[in-house]
The first five atom37 places (N, CA, C, CB, O) and aatype in JSON, in Angstrom:
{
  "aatype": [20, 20, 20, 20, 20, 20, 20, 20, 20, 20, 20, 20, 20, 20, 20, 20, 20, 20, 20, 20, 20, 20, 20, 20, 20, 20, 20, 20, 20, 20, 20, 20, 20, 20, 20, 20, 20, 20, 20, 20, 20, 20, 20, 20, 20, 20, 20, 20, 20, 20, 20, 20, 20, 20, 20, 20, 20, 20, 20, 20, 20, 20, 20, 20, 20, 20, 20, 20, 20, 20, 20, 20, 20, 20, 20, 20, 20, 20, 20, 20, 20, 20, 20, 20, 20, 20, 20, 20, 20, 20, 20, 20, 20, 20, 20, 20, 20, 20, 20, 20, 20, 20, 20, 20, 20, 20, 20, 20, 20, 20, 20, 20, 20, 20, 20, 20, 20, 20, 20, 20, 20, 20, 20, 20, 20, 20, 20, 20, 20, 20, 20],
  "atom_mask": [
    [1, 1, 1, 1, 1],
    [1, 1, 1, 1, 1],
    [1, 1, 1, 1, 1],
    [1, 1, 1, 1, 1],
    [1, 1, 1, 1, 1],
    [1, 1, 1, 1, 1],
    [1, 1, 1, 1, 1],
    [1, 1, 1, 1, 1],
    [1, 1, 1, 1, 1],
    [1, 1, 1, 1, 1],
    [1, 1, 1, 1, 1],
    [1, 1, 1, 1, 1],
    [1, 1, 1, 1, 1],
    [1, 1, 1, 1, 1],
    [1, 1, 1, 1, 1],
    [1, 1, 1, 1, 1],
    [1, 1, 1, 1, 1],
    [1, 1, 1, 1, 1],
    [1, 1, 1, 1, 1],
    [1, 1, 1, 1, 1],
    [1, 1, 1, 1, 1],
    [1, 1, 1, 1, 1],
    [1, 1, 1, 1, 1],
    [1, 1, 1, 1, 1],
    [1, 1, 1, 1, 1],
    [1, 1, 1, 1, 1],
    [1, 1, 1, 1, 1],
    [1, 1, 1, 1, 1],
    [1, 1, 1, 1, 1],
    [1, 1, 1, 1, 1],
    [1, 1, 1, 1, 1],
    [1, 1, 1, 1, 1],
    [1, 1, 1, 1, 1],
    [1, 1, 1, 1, 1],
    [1, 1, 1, 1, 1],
    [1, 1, 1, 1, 1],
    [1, 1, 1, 1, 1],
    [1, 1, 1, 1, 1],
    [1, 1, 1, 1, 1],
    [1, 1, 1, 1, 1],
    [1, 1, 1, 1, 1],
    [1, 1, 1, 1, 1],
    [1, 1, 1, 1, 1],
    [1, 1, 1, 1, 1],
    [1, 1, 1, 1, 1],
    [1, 1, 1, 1, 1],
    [1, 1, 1, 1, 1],
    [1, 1, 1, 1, 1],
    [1, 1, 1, 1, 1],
    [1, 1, 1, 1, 1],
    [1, 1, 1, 1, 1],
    [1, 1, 1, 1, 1],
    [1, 1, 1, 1, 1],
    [1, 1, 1, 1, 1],
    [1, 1, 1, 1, 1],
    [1, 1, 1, 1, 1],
    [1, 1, 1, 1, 1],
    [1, 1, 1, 1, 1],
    [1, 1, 1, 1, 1],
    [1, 1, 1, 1, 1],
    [1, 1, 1, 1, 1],
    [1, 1, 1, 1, 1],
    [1, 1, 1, 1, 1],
    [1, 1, 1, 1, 1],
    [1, 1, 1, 1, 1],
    [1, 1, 1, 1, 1],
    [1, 1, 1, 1, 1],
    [1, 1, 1, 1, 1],
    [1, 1, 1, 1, 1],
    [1, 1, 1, 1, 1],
    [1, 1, 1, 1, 1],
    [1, 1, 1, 1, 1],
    [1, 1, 1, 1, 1],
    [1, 1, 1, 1, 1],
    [1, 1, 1, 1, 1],
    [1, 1, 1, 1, 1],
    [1, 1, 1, 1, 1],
    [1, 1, 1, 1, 1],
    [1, 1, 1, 1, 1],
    [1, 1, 1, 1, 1],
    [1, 1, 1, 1, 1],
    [1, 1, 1, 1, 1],
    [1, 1, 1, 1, 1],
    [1, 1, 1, 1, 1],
    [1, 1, 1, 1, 1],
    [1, 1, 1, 1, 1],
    [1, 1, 1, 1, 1],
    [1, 1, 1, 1, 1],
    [1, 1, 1, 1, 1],
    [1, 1, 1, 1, 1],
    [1, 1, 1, 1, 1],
    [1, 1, 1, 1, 1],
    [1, 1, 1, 1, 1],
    [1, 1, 1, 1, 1],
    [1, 1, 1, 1, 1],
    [1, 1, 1, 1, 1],
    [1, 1, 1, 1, 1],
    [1, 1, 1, 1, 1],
    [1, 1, 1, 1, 1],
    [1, 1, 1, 1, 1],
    [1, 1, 1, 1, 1],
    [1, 1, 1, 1, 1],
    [1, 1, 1, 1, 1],
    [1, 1, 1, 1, 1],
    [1, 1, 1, 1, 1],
    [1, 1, 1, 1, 1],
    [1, 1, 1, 1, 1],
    [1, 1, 1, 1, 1],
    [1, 1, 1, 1, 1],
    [1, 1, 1, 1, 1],
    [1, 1, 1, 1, 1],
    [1, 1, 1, 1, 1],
    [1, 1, 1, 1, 1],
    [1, 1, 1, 1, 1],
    [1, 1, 1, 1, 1],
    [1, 1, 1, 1, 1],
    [1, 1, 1, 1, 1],
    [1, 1, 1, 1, 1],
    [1, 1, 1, 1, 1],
    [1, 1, 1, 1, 1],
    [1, 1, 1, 1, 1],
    [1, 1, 1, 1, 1],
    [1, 1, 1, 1, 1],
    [1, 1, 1, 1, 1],
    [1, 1, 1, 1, 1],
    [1, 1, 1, 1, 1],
    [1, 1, 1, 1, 1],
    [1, 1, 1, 1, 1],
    [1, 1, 1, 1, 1],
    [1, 1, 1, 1, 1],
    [1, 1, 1, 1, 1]
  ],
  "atom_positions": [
    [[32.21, -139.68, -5.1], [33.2, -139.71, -6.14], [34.28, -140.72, -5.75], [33.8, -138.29, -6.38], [34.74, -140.59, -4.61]],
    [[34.79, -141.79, -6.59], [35.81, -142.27, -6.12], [36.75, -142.19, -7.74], [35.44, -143.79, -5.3], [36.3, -142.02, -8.87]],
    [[37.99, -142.35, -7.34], [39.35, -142.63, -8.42], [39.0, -143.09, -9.61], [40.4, -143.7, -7.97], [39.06, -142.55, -10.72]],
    [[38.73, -143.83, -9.38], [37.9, -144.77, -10.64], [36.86, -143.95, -11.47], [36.93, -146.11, -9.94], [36.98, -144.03, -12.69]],
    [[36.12, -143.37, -11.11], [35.12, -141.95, -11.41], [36.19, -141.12, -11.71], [34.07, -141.23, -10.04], [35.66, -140.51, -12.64]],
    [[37.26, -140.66, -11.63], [38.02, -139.39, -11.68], [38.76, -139.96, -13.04], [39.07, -138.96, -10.17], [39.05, -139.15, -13.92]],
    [[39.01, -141.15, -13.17], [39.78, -141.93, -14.1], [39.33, -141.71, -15.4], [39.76, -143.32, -13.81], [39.93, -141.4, -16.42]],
    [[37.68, -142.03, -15.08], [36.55, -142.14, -16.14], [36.48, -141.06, -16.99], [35.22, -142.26, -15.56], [36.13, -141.31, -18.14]],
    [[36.71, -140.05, -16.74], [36.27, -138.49, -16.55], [37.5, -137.98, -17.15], [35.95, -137.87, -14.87], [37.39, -136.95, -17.81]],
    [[38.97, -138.67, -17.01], [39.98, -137.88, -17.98], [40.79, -137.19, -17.08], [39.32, -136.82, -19.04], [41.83, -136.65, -17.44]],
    [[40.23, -137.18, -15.51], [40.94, -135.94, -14.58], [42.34, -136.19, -14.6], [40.47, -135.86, -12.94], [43.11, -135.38, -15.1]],
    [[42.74, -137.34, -14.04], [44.56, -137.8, -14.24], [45.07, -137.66, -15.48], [44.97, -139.39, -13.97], [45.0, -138.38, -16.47]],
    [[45.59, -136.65, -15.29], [46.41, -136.06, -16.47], [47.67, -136.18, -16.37], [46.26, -134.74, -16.7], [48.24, -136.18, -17.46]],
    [[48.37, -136.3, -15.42], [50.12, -136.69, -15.42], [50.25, -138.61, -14.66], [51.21, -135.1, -13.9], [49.56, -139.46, -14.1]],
    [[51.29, -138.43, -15.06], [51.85, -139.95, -14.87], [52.99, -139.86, -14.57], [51.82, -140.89, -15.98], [53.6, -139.05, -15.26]],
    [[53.75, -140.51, -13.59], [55.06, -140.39, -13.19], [55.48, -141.62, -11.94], [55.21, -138.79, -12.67], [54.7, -141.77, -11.0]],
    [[56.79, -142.46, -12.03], [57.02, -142.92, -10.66], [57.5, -142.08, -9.46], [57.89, -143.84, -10.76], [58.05, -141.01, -9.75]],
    [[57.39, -142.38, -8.15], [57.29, -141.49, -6.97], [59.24, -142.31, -6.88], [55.56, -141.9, -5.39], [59.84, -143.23, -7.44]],
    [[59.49, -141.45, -6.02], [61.04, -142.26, -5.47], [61.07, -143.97, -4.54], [61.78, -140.97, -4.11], [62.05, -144.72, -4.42]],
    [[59.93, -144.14, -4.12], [59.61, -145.67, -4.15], [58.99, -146.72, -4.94], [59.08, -145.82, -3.38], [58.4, -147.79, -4.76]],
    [[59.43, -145.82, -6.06], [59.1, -146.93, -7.05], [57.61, -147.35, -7.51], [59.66, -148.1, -6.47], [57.22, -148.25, -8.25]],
    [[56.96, -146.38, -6.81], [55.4, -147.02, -7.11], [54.54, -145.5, -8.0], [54.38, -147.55, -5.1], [54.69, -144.28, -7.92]],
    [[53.69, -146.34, -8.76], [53.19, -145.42, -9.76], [52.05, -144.26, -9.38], [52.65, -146.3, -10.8], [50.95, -144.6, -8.94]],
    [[52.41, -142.84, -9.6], [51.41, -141.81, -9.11], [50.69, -141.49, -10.62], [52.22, -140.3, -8.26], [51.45, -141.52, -11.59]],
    [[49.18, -141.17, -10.85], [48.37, -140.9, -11.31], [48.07, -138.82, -10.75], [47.43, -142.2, -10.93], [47.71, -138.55, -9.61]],
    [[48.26, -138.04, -11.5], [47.31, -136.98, -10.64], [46.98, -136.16, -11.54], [47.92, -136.15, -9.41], [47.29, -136.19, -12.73]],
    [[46.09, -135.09, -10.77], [45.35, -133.93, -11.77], [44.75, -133.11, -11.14], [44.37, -134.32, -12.73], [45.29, -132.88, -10.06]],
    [[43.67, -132.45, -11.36], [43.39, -131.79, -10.87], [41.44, -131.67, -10.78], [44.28, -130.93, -11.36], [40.95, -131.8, -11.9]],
    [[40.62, -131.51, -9.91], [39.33, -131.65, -9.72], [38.98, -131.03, -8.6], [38.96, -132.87, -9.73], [39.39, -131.11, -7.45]],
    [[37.83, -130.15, -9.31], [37.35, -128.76, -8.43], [36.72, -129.52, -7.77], [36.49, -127.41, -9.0], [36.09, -130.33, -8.44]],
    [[36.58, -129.65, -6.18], [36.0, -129.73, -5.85], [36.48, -130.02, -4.37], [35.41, -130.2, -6.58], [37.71, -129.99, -4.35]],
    [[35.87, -130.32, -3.0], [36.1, -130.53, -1.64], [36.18, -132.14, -1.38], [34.95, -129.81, -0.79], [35.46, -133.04, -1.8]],
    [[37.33, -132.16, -0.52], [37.06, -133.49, -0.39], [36.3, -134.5, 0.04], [37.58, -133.7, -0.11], [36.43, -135.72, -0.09]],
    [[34.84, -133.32, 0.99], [33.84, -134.28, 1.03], [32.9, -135.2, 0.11], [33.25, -133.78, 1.54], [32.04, -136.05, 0.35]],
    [[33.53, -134.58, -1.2], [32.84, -135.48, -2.2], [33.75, -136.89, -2.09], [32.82, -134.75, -3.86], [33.46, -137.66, -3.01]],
    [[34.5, -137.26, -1.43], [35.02, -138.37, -1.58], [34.23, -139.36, 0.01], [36.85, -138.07, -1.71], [33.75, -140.48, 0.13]],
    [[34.42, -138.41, 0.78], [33.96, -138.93, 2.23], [32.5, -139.1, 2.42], [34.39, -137.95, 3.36], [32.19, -139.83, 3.36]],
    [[31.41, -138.52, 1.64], [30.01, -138.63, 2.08], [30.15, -139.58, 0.99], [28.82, -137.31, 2.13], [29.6, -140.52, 1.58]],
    [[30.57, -140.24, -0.56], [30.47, -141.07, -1.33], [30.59, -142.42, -0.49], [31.36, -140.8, -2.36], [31.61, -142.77, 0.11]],
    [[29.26, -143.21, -0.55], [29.25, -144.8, 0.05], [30.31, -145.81, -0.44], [27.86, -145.53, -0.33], [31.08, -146.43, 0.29]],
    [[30.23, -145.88, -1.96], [31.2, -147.01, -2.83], [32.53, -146.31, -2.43], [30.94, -147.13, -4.8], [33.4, -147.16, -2.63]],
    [[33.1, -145.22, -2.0], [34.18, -144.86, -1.77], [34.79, -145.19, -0.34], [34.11, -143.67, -2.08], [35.94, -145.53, -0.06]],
    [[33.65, -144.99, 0.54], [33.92, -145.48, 2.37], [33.84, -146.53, 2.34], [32.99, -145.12, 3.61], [34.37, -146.97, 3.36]],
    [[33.32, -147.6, 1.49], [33.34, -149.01, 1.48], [35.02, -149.28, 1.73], [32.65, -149.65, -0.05], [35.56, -149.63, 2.78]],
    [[35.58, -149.02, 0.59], [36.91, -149.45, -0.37], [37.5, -148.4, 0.55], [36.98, -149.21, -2.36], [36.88, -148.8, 1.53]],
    [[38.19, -147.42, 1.0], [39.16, -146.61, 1.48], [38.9, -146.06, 2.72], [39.42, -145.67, 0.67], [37.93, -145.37, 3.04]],
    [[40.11, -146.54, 3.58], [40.05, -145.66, 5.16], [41.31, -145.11, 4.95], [39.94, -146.61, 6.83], [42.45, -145.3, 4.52]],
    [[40.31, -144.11, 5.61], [41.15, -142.46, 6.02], [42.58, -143.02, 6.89], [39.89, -141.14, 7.43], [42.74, -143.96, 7.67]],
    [[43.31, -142.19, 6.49], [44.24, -142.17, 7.23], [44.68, -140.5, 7.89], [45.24, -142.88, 6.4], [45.24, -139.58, 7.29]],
    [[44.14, -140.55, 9.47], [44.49, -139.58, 9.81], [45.35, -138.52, 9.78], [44.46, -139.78, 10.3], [46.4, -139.06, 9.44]],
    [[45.55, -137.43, 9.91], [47.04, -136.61, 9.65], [45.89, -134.83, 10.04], [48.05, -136.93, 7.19], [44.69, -134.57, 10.1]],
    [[47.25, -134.05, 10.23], [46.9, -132.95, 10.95], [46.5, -132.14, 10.13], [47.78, -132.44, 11.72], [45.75, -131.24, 10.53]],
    [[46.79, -132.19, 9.09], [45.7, -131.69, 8.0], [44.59, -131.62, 7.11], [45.89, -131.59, 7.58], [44.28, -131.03, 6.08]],
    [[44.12, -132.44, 7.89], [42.32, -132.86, 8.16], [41.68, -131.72, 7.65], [41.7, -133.06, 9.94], [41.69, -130.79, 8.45]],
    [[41.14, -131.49, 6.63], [40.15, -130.46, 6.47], [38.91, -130.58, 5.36], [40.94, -129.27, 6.17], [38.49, -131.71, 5.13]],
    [[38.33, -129.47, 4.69], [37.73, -129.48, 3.69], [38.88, -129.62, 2.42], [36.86, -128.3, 3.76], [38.72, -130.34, 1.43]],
    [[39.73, -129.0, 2.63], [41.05, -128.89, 1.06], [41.81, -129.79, 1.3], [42.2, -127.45, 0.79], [42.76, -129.91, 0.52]],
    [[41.69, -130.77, 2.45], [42.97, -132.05, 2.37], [42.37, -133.04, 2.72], [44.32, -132.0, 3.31], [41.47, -132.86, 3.54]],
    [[42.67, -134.69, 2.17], [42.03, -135.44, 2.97], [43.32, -136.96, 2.14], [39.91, -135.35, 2.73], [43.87, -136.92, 1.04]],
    [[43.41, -137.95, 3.06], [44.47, -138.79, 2.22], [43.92, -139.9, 3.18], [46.39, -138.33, 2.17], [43.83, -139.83, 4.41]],
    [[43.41, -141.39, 2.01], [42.95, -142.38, 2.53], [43.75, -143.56, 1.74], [41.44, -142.32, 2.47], [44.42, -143.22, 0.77]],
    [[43.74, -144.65, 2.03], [44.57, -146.1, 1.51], [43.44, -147.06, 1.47], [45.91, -146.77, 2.68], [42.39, -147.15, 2.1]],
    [[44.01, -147.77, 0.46], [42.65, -148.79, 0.06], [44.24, -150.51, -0.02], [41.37, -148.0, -2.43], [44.97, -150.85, -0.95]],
    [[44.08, -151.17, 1.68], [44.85, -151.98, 0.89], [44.87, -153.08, 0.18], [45.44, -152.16, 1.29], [45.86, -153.8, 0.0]],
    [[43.42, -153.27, -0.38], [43.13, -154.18, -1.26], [43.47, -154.25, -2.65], [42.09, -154.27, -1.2], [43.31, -155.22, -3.39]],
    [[43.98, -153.06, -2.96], [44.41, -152.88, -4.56], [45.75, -152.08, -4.11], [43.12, -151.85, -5.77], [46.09, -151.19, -4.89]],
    [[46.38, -152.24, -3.22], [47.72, -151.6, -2.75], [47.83, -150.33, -3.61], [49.08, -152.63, -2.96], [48.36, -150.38, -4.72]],
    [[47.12, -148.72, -2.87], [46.85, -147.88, -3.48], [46.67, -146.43, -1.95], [45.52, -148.49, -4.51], [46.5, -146.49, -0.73]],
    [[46.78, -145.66, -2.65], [46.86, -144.8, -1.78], [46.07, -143.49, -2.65], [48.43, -144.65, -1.28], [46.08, -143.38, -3.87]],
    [[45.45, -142.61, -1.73], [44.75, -141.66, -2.84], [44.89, -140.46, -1.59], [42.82, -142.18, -3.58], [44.97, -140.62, -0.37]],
    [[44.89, -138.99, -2.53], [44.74, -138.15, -1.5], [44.49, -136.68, -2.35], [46.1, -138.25, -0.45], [44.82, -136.56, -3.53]],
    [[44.0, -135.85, -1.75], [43.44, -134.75, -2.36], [43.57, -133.44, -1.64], [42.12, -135.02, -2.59], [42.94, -133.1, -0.65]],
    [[44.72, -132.6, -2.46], [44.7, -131.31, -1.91], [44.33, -130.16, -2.64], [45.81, -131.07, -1.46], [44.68, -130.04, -3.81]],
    [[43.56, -129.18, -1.97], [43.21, -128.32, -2.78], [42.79, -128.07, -3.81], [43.65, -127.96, -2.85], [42.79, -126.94, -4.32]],
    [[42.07, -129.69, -4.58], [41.71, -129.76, -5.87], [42.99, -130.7, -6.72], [41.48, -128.14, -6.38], [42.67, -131.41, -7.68]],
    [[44.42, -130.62, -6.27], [45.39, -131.84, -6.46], [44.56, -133.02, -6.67], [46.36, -132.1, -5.2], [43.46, -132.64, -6.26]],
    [[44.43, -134.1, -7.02], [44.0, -135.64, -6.69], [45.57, -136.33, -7.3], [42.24, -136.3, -7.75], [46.07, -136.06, -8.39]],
    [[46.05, -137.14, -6.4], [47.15, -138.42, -6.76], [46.96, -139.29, -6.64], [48.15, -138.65, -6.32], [47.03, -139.52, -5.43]],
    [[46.64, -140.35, -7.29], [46.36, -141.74, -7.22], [47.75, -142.7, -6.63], [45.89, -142.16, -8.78], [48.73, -142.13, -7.11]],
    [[47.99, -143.27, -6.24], [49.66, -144.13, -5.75], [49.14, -145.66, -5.96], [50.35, -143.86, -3.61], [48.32, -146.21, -5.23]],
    [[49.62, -146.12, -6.84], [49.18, -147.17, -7.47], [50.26, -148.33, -7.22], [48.92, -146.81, -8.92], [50.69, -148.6, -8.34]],
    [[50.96, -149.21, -6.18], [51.82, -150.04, -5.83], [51.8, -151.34, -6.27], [51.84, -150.03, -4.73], [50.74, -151.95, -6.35]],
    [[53.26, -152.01, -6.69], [52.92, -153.01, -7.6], [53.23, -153.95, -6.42], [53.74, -153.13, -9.12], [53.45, -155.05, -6.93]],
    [[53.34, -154.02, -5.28], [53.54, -155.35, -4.04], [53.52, -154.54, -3.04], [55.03, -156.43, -3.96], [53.64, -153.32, -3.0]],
    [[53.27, -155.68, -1.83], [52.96, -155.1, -0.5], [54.24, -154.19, -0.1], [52.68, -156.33, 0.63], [54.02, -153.12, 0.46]],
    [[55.54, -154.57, -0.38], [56.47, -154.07, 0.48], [56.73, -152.62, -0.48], [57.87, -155.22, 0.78], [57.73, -152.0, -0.12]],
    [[56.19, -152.16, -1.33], [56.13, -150.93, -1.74], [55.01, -150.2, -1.57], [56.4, -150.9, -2.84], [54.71, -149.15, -2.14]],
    [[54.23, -150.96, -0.53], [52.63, -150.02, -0.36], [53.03, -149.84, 0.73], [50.91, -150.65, -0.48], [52.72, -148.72, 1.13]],
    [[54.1, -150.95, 2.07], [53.89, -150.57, 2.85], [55.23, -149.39, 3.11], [53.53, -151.64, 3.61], [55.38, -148.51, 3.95]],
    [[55.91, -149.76, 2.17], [56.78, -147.83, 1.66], [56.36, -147.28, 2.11], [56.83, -146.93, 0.38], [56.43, -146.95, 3.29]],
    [[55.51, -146.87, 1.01], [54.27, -145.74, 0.66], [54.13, -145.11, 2.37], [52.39, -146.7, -0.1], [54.73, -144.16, 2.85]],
    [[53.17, -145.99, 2.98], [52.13, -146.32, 3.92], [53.34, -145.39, 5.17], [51.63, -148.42, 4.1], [53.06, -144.39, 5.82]],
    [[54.73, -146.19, 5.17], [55.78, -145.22, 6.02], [56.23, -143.95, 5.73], [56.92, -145.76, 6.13], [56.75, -143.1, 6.45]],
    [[55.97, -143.96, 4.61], [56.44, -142.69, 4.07], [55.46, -141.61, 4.76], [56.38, -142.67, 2.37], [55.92, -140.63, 5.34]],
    [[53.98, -141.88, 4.67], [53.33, -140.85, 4.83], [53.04, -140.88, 6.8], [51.94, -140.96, 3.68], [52.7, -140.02, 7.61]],
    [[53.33, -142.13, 6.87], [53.72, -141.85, 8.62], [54.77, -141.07, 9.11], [54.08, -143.08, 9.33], [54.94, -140.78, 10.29]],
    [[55.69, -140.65, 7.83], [57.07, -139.87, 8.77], [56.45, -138.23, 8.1], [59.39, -140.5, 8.05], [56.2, -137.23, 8.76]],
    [[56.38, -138.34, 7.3], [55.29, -136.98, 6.83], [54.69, -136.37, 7.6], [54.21, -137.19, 6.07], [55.13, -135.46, 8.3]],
    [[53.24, -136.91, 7.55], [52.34, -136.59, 8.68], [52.78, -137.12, 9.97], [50.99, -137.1, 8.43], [53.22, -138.24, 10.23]],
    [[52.5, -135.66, 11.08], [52.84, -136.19, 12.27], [51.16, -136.77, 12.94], [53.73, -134.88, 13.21], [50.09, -136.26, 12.63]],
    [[51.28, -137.51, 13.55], [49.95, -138.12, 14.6], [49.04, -137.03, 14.9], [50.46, -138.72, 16.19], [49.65, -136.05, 15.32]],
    [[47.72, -136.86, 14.83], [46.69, -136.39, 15.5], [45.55, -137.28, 16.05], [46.22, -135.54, 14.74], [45.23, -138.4, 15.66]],
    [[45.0, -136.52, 17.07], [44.13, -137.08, 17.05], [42.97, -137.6, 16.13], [43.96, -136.67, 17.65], [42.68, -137.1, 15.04]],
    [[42.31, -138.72, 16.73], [41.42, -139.18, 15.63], [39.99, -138.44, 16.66], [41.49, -141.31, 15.21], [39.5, -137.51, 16.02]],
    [[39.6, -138.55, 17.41], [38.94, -137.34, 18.15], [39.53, -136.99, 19.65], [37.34, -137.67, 18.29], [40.63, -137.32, 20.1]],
    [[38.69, -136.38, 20.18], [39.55, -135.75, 21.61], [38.25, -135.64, 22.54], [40.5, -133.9, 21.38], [37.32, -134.92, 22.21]],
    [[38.24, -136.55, 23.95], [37.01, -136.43, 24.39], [37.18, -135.32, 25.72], [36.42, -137.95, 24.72], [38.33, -134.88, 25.69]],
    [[36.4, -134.74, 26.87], [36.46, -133.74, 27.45], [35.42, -133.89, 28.95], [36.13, -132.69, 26.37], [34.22, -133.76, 29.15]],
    [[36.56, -134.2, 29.79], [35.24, -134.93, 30.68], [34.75, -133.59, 31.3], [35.73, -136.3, 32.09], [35.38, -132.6, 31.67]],
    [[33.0, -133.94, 31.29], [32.34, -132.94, 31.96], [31.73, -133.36, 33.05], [31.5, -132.32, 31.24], [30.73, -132.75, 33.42]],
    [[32.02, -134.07, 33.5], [31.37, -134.37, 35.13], [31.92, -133.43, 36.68], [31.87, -136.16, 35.48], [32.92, -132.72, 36.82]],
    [[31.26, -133.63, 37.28], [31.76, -132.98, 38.6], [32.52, -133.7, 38.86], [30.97, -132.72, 39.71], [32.33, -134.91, 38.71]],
    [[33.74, -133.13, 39.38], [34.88, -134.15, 40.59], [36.02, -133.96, 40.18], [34.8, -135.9, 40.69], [36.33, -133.05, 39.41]],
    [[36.7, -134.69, 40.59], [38.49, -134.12, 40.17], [38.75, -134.68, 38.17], [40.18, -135.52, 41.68], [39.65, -134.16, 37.51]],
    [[37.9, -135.64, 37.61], [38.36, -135.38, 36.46], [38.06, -134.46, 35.6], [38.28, -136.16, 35.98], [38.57, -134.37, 34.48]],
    [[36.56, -133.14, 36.41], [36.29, -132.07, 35.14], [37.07, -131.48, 34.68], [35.56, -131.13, 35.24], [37.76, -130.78, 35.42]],
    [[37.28, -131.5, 33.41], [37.56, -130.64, 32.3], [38.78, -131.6, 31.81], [37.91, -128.92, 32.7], [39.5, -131.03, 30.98]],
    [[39.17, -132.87, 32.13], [40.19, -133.68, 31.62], [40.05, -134.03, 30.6], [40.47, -134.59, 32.15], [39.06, -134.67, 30.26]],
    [[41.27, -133.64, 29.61], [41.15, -133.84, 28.36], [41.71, -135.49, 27.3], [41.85, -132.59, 28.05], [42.88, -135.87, 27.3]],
    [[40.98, -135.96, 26.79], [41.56, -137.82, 26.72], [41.75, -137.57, 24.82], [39.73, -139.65, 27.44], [40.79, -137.46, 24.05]],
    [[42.92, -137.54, 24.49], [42.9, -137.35, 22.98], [42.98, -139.58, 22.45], [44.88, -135.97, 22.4], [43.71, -140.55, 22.64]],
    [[42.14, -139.37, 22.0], [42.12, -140.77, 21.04], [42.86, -140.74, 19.86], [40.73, -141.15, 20.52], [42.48, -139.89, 19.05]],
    [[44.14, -141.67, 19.43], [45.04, -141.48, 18.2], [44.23, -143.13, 17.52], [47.24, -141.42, 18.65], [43.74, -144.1, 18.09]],
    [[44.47, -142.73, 15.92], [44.45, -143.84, 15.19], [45.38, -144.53, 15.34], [44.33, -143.71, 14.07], [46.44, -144.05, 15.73]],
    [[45.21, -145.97, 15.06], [46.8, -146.79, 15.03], [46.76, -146.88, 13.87], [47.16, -148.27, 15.72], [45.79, -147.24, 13.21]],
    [[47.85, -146.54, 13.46], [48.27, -146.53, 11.71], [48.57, -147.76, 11.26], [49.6, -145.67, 11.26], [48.3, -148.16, 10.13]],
    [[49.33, -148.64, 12.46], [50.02, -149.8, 11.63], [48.64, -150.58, 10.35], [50.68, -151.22, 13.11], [48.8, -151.07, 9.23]],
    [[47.5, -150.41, 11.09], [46.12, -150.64, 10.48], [46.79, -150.61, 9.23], [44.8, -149.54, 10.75], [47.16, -151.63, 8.67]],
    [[46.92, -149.61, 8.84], [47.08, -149.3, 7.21], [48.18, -150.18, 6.07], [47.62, -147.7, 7.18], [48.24, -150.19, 4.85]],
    [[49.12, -151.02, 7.33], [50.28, -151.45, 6.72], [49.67, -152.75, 6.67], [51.73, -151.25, 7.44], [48.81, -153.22, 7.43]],
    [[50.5, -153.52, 5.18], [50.01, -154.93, 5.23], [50.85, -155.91, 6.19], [50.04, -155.49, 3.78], [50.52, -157.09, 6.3]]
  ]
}
């Protein structure tokens, strides 16, 4: 499923500007957000942007080729639709002071010797996301 599919379909039902000035789309669509993440044409066009509320009911990715931001809670969908870089990369801070950092995975050494059981958390670099 991507935005564009949700568009098609009638789901964005409200319209409104956000306090940075850039345009939100949202509505509402039953469903988990792995329908956005196992969708190919969707992982093409949008990376995830990590955050600690990683789950099946949350997931929030940026596409910055169409300076856009999309994210889905609980069946919520908001589209963030930015009319120039320096309001995507708003956006883009905004949801860095929001969300605090998690890991993007966490590895666990199992070998014998003084590093077993050392734990190495791997973080995304966000700036990625900024233009």
């Amino acid at each position: 499923m991507t935005p564009e599919r949700l568009m098609e379909r009638g789901v964005f039902t409200m319209n409104w500007m956000n306090l940075r000035g850039n345009n939100v789309d949202s509505g509402n669509w039953s469903d988990e957000r792995y329908a956005f993440d196992f969708d190919d044409s969707f992982r093409k066009e949008w990376k995830q942007f990590d955050t600690s509320q990683d789950a099946w009911y949350y997931g929030f990715w940026t596409r910055k080729a169409t300076l856009q931001t999309f994210s889905y809670c609980e069946g919520d969908v908001c589209l963030v639709t930015c009319p120039d870089a320096e309001h995507y990369n708003a956006e883009i801070r905004s949801a860095m002071e929001f969300h605090e950092p998690t890991p993007a995975f966490v590895a666990i050494d199992v070998e014998r010797g003084p590093m077993l059981g050392r734990v190495t958390e791997y973080f995304e670099d966000r700036e990625e996301h900024l233009i």
